[in-house]
N, C-alpha and C positions, 0 to 999 in steps of 0.2 A: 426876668432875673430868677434863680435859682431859688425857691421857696420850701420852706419848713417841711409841708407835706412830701416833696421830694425826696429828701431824705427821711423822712417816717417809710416810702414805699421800697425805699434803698435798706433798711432796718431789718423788713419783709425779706426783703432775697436776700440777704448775706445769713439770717438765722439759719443755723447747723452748719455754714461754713465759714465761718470764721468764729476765733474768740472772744467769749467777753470777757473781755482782761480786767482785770480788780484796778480798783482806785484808793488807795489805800493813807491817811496821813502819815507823815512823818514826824515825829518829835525830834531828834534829832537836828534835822536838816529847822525847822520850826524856829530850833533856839539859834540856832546860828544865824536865820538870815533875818529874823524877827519878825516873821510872816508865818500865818497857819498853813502850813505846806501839808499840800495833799497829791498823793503822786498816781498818775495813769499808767501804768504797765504796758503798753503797747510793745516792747520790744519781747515780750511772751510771744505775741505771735506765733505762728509756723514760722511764718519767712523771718522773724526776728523783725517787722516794721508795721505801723497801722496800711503801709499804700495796697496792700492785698484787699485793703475794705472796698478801696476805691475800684481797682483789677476786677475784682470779684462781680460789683452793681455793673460794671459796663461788659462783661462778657457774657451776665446773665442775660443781656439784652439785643444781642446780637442776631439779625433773621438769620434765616436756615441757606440762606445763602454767603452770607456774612461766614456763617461758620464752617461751609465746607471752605471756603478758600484762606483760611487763618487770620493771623492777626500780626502786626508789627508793634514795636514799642524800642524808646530810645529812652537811656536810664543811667544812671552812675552807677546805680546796681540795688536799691530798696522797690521802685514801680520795677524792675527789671523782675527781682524775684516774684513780686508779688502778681506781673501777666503770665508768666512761666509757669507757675506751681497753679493755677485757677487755669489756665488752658491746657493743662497736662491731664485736671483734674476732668474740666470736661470734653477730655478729648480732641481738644484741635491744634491747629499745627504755629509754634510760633517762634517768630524772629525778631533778637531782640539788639541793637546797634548798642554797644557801650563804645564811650571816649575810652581813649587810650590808657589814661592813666589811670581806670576805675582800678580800686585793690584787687589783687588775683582770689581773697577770701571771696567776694560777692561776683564776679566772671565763674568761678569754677561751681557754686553753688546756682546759680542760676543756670550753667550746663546739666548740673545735676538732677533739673526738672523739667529737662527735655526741651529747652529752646537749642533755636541755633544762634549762637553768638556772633556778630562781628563788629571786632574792636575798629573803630574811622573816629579819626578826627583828635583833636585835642582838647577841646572844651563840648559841653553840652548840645549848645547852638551846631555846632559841626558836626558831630553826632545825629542831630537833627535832622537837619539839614537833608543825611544822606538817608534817613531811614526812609522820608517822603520821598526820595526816588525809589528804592527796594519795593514802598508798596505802589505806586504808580506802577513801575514793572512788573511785579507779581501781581498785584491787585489782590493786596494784603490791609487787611482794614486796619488803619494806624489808632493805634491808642494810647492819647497824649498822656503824660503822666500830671499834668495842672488842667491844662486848659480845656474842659473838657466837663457838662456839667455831670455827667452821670456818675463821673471821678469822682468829682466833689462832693456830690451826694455821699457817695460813699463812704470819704474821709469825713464829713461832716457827723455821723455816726457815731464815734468818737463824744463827742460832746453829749450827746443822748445817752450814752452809757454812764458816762461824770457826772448829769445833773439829776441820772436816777439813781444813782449811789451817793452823792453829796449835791442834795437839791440847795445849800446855804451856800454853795461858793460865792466869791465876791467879786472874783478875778480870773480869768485864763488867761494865762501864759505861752504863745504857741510858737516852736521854731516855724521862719519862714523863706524860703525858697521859692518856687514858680508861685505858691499861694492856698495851691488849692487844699490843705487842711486846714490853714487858719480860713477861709471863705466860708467852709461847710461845718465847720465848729461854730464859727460869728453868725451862722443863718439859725442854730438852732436855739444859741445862746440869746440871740436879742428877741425870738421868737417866744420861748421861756420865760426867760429873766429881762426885758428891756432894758432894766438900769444895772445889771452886770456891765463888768467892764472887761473889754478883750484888748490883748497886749498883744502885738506882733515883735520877734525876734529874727534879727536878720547878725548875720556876721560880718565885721567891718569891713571885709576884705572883698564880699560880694553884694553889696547894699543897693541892687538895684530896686528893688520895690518899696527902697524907702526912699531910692530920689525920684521914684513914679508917682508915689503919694504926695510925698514934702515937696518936692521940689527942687530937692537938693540936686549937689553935681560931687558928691562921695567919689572918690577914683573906683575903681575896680582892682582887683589885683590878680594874681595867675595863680595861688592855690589856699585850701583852707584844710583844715581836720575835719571840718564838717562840711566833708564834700557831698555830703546827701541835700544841702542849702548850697550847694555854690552855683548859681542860675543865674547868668549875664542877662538873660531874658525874661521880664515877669510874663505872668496871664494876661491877658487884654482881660478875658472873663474873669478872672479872681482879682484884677485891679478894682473891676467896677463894686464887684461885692464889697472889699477890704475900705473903699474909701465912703459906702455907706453904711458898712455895719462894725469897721473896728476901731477901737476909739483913738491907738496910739503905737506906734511901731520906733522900736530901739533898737541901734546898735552894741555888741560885743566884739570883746578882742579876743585874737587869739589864748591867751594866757586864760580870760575867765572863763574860755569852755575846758581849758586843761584842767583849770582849777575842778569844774564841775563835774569832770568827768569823772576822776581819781576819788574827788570828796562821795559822789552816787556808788564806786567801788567799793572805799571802804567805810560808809557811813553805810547804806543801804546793800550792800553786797549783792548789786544787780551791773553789770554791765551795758555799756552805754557807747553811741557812736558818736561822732561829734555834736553832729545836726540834733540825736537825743539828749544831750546836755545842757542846750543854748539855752533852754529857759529854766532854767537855772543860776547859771549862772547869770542872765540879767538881774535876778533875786541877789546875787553877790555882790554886783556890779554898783544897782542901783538900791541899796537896802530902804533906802527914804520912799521911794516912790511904792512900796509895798507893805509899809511899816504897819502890822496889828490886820493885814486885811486875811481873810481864808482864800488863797492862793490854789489853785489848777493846774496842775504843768503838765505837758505829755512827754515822757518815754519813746522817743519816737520813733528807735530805732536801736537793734545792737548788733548793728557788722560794721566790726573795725578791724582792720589788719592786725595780725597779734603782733608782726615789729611794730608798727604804730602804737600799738597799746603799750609795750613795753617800753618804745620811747618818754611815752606820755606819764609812767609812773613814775621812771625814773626823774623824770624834770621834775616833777610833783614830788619827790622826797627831797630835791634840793633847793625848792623856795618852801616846803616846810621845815628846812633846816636838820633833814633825817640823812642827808648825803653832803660829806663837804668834802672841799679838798682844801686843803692847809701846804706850806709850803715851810720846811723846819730848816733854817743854815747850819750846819755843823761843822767842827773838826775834825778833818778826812785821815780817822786814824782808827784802827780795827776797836771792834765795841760798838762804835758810834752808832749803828742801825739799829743793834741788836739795845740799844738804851733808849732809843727813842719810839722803838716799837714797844718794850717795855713799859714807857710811862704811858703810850696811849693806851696801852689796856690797864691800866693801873686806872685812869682816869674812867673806864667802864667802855671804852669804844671800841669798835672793830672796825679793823684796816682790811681795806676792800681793795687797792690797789696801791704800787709802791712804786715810783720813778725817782731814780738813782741819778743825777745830773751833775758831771764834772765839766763838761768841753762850751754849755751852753748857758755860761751863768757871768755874771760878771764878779763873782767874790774870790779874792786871791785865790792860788793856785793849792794852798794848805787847806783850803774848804772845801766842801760840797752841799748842796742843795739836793734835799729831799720831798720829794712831792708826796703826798698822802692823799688817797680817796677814802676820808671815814665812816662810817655807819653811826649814826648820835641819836639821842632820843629826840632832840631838837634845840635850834636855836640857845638855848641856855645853857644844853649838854658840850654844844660847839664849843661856847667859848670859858666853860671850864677845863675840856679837854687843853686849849689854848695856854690859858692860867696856868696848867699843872707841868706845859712844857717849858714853859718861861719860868717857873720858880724852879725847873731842873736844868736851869744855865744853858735853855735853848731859844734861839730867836727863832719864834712861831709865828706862823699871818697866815690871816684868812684869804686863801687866793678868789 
């Protein structure tokens, strides 16, 4: 099994080419989830992800034969970038299989450093699947993005950086997918610290390595935000690590990596992909299980689609109550718009969108139904705005 000094000699080769990204606390983020949050910057990166650490330990180690004939890798798009930009860097030639549905942000950035792409399949495993054929035909040496220890090594690196910047942590927190950075983080941490405690974070929607451990039978489902964790298949090798070196692995739902995502936006004004939020948001999720300890998380990634991101805000300003929409009955008689946009700025809000509805409403035919998209400072602002149109002899609801 995968041992401490492995990654100390993975430490060796990645010095001057890769970052060492800062670990930095948070107050902010601290008071809110009641944990001493301390944040790993990984998504500094070049490629914007830690999996370049991993890229990086296993193409330094490739024979000279290995290296004239390239390399394959299959990826959503973070191991993608991070064999592309490290085989570009030393020269060799490589192909790299994305699923179909990876964002066109991380396909057109991973062309950008000189792989050749092809998109197969719809899920990871299919993806897979077909890269193992490309290198059998080519005989192109395949490099897993988990299962693989010199990977792991690599990603385990990460933790060596955290406990020599905040040697007092009490807890890691780590997003998990095929496994292999929380594997190589837990080899250095129990190596270190024995009675530190590792947290694995999975998404509810792809929990396969938490019914590998537990024993659970969680469903699966067909997509997440944090498709850099969406892995129907764990590690055989990062199972065995995970289930002797981490103490405890949780599920998140979709809404608490939104939350987390938007909250890292505008509390820390850093940018975050799904998979770099989850632990985090477990911190949201589960505030008891973290309560007063010095908390770990890794950053662990920031390519996200910008529709996706701009979806993800917007949701985010309408369960913080900063986006609503109101629905005002009126008498269908001129004035009538111009007095009820009137009172919502009167009330301090700004009207973002305006639907005018006569044909689709069930209220006599002398009414109409106005729908409003407002702009509010929050929840409170909502439903003063609300208040101010009802003492102006308008029937206002929160739709």
């Amino acid at each position: 099994m995968l041992a401490y000094n492995d990654i100390l000699l993975a430490a060796q080769r990645l010095t001057g080419h890769v970052l060492h990204t800062p670990c930095v606390a948070s107050k902010t983020l601290s008071d809110i989830t009641g944990a001493q949050v301390f944040l790993k910057f990984e998504n500094l990166q070049f490629t914007a992800s830690f999996k370049e650490r991993g890229a990086c330990n296993k193409l330094s180690q490739l024979t000279p034969e290995q290296s004239a004939r390239g390399v394959i890798a299959m990826s959503a798009g973070n191991h993608a970038q991070g064999v592309a930009y490290h085989a570009q860097r030393l020269g060799l030639r490589s192909v790299i299989v994305m699923p179909r549905f990876t964002p066109g942000v991380k396909v057109e950035r991973t062309r950008g450093f000189g792989a050749e792409v092809v998109l197969h399949g719809d899920t990871l495993d299919e993806a897979r699947s077909h890269a193992l054929e490309l290198a059998t035909a080519q005989h192109l040496t395949f490099v897993h993005p988990y299962d693989d220890e010199a990977i792991i090594a690599g990603q385990g690196t990460v933790a060596l950086e955290m406990l020599e910047q905040v040697p007092d942590l009490d807890c890691l927190v780590i997003a998990v997918g095929g496994g292999g950075l929380i594997a190589g983080m837990a080899t250095v941490a129990k190596a270190l610290r024995p009675g530190m405690e590792v947290v694995g974070v999975q998404t509810a929607r792809f929990p396969a390595m938490v019914n590998a451990i537990k024993g659970t039978h969680y469903p699966q489902g067909a997509s997440t935000i944090a498709e850099g964790i969406a892995v129907g298949t764990p590690g055989r090798l990062t199972q065995d690590i995970i289930r002797e070196r981490v103490d405890d692995l949780v599920l998140v739902e979709e809404g608490d990596i939104e939350q987390a995502l938007v909250m890292l936006l505008e509390v820390e004004k850093t940018l975050v992909e799904g998979a770099g939020a989850a632990g985090l948001a477990a911190l949201l999720k589960y505030p008891e299980r973290f309560q007063g300890k010095r908390v770990g998380l890794v950053l662990c990634g920031g390519n996200i689609d910008p529709l996706l991101l701009a979806a993800i805000i917007e949701r985010g300003m309408v369960r913080a109550g900063r986006l609503a929409r109101i629905r005002v009955s009126a008498r269908d008689i001129p004035g009538s718009l111009a007095r009820i946009t009137a009172t919502v700025a009167e009330a301090g809000a700004n009207i973002d969108e305006v639907h005018h509805q006569r044909a689709f409403t069930t209220l006599s035919a002398q009414n109409v139904e106005i729908e409003l998209v407002i702009q509010t400072r929050g929840h409170a602002h909502v439903a003063d705005v609300l208040e101010v149109l009802r003492s102006a002899g308008f029937d206002a609801q929160l739709v």
